[in-house]
Backbone bond lengths (Angstrom), bond angles and torsions (degrees), N, CA, C in turn:
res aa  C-N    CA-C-N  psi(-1)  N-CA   C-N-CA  omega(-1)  CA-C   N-CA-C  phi
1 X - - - 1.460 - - 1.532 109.28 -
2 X 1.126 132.69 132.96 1.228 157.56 172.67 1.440 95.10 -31.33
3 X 1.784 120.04 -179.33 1.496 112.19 159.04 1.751 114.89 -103.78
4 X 1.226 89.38 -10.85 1.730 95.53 179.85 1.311 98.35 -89.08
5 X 1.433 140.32 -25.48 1.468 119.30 177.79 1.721 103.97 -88.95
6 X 1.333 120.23 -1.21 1.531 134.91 172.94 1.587 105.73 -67.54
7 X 1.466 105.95 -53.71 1.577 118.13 -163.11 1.598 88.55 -82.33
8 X 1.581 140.61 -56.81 1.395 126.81 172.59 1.494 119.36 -18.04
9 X 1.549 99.19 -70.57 1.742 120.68 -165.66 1.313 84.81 -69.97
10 X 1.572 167.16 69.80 1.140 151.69 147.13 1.579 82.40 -129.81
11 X 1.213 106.56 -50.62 2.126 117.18 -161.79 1.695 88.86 -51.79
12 X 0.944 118.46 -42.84 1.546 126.22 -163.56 1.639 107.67 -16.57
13 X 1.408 91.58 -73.89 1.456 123.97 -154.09 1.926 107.02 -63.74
14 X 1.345 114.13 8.83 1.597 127.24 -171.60 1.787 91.31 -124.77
15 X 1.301 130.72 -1.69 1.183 112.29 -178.60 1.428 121.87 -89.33
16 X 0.904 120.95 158.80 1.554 131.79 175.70 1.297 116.91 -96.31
17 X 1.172 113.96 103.00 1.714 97.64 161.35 1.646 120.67 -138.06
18 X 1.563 111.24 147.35 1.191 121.39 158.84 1.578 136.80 -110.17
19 X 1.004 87.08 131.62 1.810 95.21 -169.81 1.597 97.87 -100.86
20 X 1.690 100.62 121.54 1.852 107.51 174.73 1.603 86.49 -96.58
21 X 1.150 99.82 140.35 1.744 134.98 167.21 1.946 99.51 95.82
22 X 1.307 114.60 59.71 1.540 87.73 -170.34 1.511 119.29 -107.16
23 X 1.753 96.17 18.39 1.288 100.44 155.98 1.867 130.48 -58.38
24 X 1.454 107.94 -35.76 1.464 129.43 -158.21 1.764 98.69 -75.80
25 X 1.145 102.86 149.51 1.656 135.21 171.12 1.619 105.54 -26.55
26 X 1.550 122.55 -45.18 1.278 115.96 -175.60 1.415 111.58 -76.57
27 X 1.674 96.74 -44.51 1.929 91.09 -170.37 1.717 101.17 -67.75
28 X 1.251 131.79 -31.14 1.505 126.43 -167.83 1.374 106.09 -56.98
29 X 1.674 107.03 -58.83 1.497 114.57 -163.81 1.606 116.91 -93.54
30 X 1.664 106.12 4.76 1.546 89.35 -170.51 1.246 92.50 -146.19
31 X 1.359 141.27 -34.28 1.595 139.45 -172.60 1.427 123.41 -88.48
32 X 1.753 105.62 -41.39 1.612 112.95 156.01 1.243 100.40 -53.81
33 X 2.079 139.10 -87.16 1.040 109.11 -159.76 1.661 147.78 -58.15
34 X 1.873 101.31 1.71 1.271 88.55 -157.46 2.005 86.13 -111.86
35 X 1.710 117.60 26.06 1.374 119.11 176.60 1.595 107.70 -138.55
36 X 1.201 107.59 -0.23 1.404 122.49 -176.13 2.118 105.26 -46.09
37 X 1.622 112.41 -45.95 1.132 124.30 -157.15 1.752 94.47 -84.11
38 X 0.949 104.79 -25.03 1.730 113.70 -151.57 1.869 114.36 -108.63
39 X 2.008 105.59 57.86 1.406 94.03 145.47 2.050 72.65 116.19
40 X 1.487 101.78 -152.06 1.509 114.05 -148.78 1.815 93.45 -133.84
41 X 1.450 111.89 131.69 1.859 119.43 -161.13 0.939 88.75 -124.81
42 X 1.268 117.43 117.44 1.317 135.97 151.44 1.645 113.84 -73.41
43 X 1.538 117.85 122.05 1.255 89.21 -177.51 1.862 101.13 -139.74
44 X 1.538 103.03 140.70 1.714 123.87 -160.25 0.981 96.92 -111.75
45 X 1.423 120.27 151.37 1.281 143.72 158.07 1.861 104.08 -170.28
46 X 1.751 98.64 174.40 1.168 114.36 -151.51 1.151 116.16 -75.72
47 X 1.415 126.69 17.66 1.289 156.27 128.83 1.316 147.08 -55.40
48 X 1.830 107.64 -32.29 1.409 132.16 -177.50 1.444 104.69 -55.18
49 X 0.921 142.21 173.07 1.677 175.66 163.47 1.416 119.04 -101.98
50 X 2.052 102.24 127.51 1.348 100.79 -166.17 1.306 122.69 -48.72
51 X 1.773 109.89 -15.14 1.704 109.97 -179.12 1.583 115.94 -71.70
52 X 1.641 101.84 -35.55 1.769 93.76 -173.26 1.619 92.56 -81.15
53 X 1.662 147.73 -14.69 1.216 120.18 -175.70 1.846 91.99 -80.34
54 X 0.960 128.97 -32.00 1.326 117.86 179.48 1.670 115.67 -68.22
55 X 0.843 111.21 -13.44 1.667 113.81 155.89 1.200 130.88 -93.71
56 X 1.414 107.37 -25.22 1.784 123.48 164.26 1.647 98.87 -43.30
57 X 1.318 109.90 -76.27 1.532 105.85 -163.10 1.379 128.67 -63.08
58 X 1.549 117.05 7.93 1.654 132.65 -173.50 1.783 93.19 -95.48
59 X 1.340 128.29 -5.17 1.380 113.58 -163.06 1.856 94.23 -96.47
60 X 1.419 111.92 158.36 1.210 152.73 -169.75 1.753 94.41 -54.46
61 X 1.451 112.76 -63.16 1.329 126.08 -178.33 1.652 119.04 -116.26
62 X 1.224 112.06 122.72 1.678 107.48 -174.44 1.715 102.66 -108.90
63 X 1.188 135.74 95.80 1.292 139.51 153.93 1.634 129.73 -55.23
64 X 1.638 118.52 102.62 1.097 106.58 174.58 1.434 117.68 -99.75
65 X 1.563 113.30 135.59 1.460 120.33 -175.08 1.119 123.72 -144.58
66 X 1.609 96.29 46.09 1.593 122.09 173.66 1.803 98.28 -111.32
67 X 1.444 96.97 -179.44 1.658 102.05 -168.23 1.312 93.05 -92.16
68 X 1.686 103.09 158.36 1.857 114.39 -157.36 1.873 89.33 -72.24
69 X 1.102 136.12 -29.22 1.657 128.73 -163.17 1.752 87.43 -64.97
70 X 1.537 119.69 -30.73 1.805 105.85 -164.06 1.939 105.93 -72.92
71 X 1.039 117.41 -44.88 1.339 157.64 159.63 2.016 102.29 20.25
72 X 1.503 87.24 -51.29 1.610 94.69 -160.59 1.478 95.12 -86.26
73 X 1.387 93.11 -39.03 1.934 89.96 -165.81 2.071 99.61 -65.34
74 X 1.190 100.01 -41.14 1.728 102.31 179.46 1.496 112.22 -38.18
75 X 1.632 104.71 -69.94 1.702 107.95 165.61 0.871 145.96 -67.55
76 X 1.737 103.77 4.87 1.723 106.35 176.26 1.611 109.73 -51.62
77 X 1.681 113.04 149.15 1.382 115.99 -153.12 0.647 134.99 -13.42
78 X 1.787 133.48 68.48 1.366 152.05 131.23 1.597 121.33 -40.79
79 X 1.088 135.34 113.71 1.075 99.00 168.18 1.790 88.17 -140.18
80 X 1.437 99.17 163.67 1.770 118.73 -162.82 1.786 101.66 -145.23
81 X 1.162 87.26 -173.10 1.787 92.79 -156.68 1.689 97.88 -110.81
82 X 1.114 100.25 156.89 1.925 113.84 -157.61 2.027 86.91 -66.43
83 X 1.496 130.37 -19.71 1.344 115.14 -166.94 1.659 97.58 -102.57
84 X 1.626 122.40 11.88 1.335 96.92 173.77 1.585 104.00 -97.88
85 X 1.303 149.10 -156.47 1.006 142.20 -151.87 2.061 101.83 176.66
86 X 1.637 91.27 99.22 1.253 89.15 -178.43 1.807 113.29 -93.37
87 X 1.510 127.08 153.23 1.491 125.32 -176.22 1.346 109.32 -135.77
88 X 1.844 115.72 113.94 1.409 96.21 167.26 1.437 103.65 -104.20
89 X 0.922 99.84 -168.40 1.539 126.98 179.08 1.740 132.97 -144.95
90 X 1.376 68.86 63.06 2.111 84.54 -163.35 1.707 112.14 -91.99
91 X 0.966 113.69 133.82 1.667 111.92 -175.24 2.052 109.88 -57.22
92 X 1.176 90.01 -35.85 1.360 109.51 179.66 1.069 117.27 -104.82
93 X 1.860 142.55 134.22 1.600 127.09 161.31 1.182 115.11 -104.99
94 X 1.463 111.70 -40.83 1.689 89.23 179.63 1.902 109.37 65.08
95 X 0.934 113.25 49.93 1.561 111.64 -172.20 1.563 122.43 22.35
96 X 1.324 112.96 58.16 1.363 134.83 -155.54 2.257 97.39 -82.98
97 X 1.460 92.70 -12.66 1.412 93.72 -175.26 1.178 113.26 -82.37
98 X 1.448 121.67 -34.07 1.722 126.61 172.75 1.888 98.50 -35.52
99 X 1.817 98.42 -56.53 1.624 89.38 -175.99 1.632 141.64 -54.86
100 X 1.426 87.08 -35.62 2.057 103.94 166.21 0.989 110.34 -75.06
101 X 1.479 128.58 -21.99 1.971 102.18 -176.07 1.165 89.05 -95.60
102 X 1.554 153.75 -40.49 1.195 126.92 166.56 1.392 126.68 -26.41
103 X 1.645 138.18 -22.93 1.690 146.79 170.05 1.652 88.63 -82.55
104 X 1.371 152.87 2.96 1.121 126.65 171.11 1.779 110.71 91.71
105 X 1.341 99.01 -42.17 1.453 101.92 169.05 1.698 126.53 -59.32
106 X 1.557 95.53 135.28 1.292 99.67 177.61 2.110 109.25 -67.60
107 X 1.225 130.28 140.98 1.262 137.17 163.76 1.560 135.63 -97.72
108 X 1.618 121.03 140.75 0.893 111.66 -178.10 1.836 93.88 -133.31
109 X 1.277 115.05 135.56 1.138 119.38 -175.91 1.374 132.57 -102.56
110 X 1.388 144.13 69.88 1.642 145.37 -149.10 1.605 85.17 -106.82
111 X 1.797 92.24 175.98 1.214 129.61 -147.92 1.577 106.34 -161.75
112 X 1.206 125.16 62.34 1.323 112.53 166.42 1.601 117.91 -58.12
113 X 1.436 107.11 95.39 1.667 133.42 173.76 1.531 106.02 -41.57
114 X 1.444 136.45 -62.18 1.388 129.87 179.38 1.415 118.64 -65.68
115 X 1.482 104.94 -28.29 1.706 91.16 -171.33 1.528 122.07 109.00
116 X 1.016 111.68 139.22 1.942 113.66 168.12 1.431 119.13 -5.30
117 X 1.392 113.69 -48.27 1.729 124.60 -157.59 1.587 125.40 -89.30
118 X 1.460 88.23 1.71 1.858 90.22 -163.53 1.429 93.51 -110.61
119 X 1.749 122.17 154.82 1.250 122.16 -167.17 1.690 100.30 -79.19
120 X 1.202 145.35 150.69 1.547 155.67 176.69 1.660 93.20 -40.92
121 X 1.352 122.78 -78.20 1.189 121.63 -165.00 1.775 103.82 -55.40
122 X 0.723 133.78 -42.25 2.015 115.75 166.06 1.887 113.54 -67.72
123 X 1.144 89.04 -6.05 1.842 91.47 -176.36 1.733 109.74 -44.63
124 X 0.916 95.11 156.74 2.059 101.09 161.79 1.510 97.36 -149.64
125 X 1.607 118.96 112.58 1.604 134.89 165.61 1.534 119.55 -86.06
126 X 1.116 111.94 103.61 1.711 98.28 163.83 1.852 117.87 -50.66
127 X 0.846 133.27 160.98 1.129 144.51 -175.54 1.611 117.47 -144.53
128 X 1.791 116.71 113.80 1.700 115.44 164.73 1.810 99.28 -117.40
129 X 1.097 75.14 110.29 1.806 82.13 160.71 1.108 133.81 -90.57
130 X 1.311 127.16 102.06 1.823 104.67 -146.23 1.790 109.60 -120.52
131 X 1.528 100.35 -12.53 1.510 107.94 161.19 1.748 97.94 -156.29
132 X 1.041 104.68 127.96 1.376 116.17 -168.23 1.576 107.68 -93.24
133 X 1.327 136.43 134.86 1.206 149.99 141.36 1.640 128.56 -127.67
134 X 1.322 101.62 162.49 1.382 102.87 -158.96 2.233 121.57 -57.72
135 X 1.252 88.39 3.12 1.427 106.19 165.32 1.299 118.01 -103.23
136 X 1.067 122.35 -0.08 1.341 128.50 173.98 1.717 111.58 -103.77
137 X 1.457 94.47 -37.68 2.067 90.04 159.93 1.429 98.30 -86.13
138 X 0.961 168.33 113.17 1.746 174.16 108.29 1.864 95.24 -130.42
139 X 1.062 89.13 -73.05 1.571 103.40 170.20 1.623 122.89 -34.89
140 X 1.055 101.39 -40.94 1.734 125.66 167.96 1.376 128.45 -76.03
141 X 1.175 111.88 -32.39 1.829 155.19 -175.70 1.773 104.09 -69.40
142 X 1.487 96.74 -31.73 1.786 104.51 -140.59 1.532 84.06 -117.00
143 X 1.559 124.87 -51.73 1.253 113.03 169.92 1.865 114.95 -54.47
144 X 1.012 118.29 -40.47 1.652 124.97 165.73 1.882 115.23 -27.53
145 X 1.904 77.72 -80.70 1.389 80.48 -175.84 1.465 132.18 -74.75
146 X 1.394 115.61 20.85 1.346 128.80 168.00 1.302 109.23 -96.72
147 X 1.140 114.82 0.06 1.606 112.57 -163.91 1.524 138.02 85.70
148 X 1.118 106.38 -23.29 1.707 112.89 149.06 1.656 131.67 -18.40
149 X 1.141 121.33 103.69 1.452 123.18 167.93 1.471 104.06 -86.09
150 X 1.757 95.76 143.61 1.428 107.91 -162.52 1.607 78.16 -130.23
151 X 1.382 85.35 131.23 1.436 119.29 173.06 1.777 110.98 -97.57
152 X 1.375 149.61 79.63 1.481 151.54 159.62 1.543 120.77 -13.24
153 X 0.893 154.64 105.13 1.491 161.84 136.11 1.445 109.01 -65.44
154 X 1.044 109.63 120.43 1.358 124.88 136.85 1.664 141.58 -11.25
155 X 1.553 93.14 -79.30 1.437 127.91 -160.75 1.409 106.06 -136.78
156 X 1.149 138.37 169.64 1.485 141.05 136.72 1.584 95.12 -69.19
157 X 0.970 127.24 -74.25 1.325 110.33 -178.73 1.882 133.31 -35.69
158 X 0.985 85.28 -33.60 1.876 92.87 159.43 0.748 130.18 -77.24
159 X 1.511 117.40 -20.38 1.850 144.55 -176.16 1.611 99.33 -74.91
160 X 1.610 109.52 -52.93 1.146 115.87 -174.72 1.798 114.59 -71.96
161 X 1.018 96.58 -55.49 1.666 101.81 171.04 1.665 122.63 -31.54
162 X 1.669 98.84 -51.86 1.725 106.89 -174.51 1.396 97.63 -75.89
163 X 1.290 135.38 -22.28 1.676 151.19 -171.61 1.513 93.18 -68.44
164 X 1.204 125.61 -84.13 1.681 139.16 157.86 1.245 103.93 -20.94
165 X 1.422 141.81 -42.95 1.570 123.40 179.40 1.643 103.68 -71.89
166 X 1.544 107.67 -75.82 0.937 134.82 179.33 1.594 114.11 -4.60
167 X 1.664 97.64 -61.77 1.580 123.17 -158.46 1.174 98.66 -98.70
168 X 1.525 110.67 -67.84 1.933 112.32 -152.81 1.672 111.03 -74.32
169 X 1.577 114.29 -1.76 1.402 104.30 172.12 1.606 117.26 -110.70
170 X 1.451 102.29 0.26 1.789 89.74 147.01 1.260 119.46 -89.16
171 X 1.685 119.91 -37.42 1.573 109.43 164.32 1.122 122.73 -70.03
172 X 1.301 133.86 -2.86 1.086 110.37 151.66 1.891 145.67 -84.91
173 X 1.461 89.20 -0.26 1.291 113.15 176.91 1.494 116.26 -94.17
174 X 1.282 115.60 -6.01 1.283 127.69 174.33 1.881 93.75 -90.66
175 X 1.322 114.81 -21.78 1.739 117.44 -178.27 1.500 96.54 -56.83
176 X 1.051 101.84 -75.82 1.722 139.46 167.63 1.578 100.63 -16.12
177 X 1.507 111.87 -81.60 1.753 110.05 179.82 1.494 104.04 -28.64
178 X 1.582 93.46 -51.52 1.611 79.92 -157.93 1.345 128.82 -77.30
179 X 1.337 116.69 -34.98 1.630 123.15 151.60 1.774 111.57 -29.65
180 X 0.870 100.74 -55.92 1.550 110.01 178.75 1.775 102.40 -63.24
181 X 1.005 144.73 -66.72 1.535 137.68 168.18 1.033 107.00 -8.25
182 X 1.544 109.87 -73.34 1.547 133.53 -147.10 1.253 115.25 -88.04
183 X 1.080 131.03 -1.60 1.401 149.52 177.13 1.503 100.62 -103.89
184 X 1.591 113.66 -50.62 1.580 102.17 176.87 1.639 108.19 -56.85
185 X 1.372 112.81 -62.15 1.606 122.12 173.29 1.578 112.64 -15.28
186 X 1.640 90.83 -51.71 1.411 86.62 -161.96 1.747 115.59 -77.83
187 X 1.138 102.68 -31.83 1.760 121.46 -176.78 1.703 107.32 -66.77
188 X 1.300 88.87 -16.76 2.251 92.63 -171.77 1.862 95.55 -108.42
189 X 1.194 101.26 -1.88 2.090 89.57 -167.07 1.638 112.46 73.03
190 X 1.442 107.02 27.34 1.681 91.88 -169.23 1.789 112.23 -110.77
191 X 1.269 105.41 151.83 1.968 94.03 -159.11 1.817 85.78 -65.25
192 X 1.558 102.03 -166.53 1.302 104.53 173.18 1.604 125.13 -93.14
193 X 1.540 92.88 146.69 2.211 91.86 -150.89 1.831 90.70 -66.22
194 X 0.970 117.61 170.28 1.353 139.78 162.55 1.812 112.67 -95.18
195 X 1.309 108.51 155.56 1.654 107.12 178.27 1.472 84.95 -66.82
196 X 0.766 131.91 -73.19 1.846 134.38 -160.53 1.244 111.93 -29.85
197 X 1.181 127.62 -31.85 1.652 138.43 -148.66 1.893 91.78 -96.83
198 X 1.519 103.05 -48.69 1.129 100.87 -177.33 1.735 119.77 -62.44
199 X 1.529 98.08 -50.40 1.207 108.85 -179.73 1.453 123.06 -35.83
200 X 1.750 110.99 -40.04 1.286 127.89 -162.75 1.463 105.26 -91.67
201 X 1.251 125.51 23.91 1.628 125.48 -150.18 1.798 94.64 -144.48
202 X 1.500 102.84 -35.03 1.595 128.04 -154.97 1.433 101.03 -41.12
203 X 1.311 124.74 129.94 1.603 124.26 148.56 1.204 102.57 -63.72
204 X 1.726 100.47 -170.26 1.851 119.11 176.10 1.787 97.68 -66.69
205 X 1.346 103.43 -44.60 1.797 115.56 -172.29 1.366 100.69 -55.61
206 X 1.303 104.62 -83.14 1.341 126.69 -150.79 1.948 92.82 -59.26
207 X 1.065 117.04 -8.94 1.779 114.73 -173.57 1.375 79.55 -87.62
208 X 1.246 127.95 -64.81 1.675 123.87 -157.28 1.902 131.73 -46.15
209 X 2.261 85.20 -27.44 1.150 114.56 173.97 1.563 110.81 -73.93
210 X 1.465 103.15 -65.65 1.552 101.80 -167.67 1.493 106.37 -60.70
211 X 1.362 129.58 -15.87 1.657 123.04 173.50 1.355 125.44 -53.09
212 X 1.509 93.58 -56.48 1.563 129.16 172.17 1.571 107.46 -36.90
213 X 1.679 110.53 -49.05 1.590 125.99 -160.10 1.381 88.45 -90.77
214 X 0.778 135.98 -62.78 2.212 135.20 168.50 1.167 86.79 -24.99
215 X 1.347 121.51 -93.00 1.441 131.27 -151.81 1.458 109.29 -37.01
216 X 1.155 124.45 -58.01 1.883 137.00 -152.66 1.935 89.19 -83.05
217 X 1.372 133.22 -24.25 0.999 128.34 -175.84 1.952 106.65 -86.15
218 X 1.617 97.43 -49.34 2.018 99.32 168.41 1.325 113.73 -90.61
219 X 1.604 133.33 22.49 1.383 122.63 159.56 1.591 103.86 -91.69
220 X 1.709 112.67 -33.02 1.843 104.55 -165.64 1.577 101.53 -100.73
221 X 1.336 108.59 147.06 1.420 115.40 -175.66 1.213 112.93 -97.20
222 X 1.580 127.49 117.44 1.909 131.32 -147.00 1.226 90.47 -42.58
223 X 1.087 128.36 -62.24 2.078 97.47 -161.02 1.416 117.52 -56.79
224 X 1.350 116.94 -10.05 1.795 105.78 175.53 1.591 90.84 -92.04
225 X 1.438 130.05 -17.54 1.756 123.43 -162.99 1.887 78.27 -67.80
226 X 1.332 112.65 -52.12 1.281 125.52 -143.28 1.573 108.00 -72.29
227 X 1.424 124.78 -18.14 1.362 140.29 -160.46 1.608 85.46 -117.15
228 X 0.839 135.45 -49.33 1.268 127.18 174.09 2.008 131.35 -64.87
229 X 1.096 87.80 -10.20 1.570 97.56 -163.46 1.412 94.11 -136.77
230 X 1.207 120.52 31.88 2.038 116.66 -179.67 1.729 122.43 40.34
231 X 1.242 88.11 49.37 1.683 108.31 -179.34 1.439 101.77 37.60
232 X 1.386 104.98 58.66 1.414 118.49 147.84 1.676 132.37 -99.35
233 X 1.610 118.39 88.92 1.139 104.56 -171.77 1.954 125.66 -94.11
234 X 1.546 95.93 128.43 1.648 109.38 -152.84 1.956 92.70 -58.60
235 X 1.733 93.08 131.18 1.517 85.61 161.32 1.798 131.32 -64.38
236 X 1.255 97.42 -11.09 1.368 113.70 172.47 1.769 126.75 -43.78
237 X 1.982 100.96 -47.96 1.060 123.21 158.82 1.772 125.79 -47.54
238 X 1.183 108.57 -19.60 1.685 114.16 -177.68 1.958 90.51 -80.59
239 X 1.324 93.79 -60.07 1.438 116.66 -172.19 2.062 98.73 -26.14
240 X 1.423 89.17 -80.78 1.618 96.00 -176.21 1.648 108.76 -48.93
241 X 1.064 109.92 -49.23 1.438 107.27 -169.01 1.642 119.10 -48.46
242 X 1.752 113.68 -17.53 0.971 104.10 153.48 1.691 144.68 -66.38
243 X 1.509 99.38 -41.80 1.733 115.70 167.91 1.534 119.05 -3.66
């Protein structure tokens, strides 16, 4: 390690940070462990007390890990000082940065790509850096030396674009299955199939398919199915939910 990423990883352990939403799946399994070592966590949720949000916003680093629609109402007139350094971590931005530099705070924008469930060291983070301060390389420093692959963005808009491949064209092909079901159903007189029915019927193909369509329906959580697909929710989803 370098000596300037030596003297970074030392600063660590004096930082402050609070994470708003740290009830949810990301802050449990991926933001506590990877800040646990490094300084004093403030931690919010929709429960907290006007005293701990008034101490929330005095910390070094502010982590948001609520969904980008909560975002605006959170920072309504917030405002913070150009050396604190706020970070969300929203699947989606939607030019979510116009809203943080309005608080004065400098921003750094990640993307944990796998999700809640995967250990840090297999992680892969997108990364927008959109005004850089020296908490934003520590911050950068720390995802590194955990093992984190950092994926570069551009833009939020590029962020969002590769997000839209990535995401909205397997859910949207789960749209697709299902149009296709229900149209067969309807053209044969037949009630509507169950996952089970299929399962028990499945070729080698058609197993490889319907997995694929399980999977892409229990990996995204409906408000990203729903933000992704123009709050279209697949009847397909009733279907599985029986299983």
């Amino acid at each position: 390690m370098l000596l300037a990423d030596t003297i970074l990883t030392s600063k660590l352990k004096f930082m402050k940070n609070t994470i708003i939403g740290a009830q949810g799946l990301m802050s449990k399994n991926v933001l506590l462990p990877l800040l646990s070592k490094f300084g004093k966590i403030i931690k919010i949720d929709k429960h907290s007390s006007k005293k701990e949000w008034r101490q929330a916003w005095t910390a070094d680093v502010i982590w948001l890990s609520i969904p980008r629609e909560a975002i605006p109402r959170v920072l309504k007139n917030i405002k913070l000082r150009p050396s604190q350094l706020v970070v969300d971590i929203c699947s989606i931005k939607r030019n979510i940065a116009t809203i943080i530099h309005k608080t004065g705070a400098c921003h750094l924008s990640l993307h944990p790509l796998q999700g809640p469930f995967v250990p840090l060291k297999f992680q892969k983070w997108a990364i927008i850096q959109s005004k850089q301060n020296i908490l934003a390389k520590k911050i950068t420093l720390l995802l590194k030396n955990r093992g984190v692959s950092l994926v570069r963005s551009k833009s939020e808009d590029d962020h969002d674009f590769m997000m839209s491949m990535v995401l909205s064209l397997p859910e949207l092909f789960t749209v697709v299955m299902d149009l296709l079901l229900k149209n067969l159903e309807l053209l044969h007189n037949q009630k509507p199939l169950q996952v089970s029915s299929l399962l028990a019927w499945s070729s080698p193909a058609f197993n490889t398919l319907i997995h694929f369509y399980l999977h892409s329906i229990n990996s995204s959580p409906v408000w990203l199915r729903k933000e992704l697909i123009l709050q279209k929710k697949c009847d397909f989803y009733q279907r599985f939910k029986k299983l």
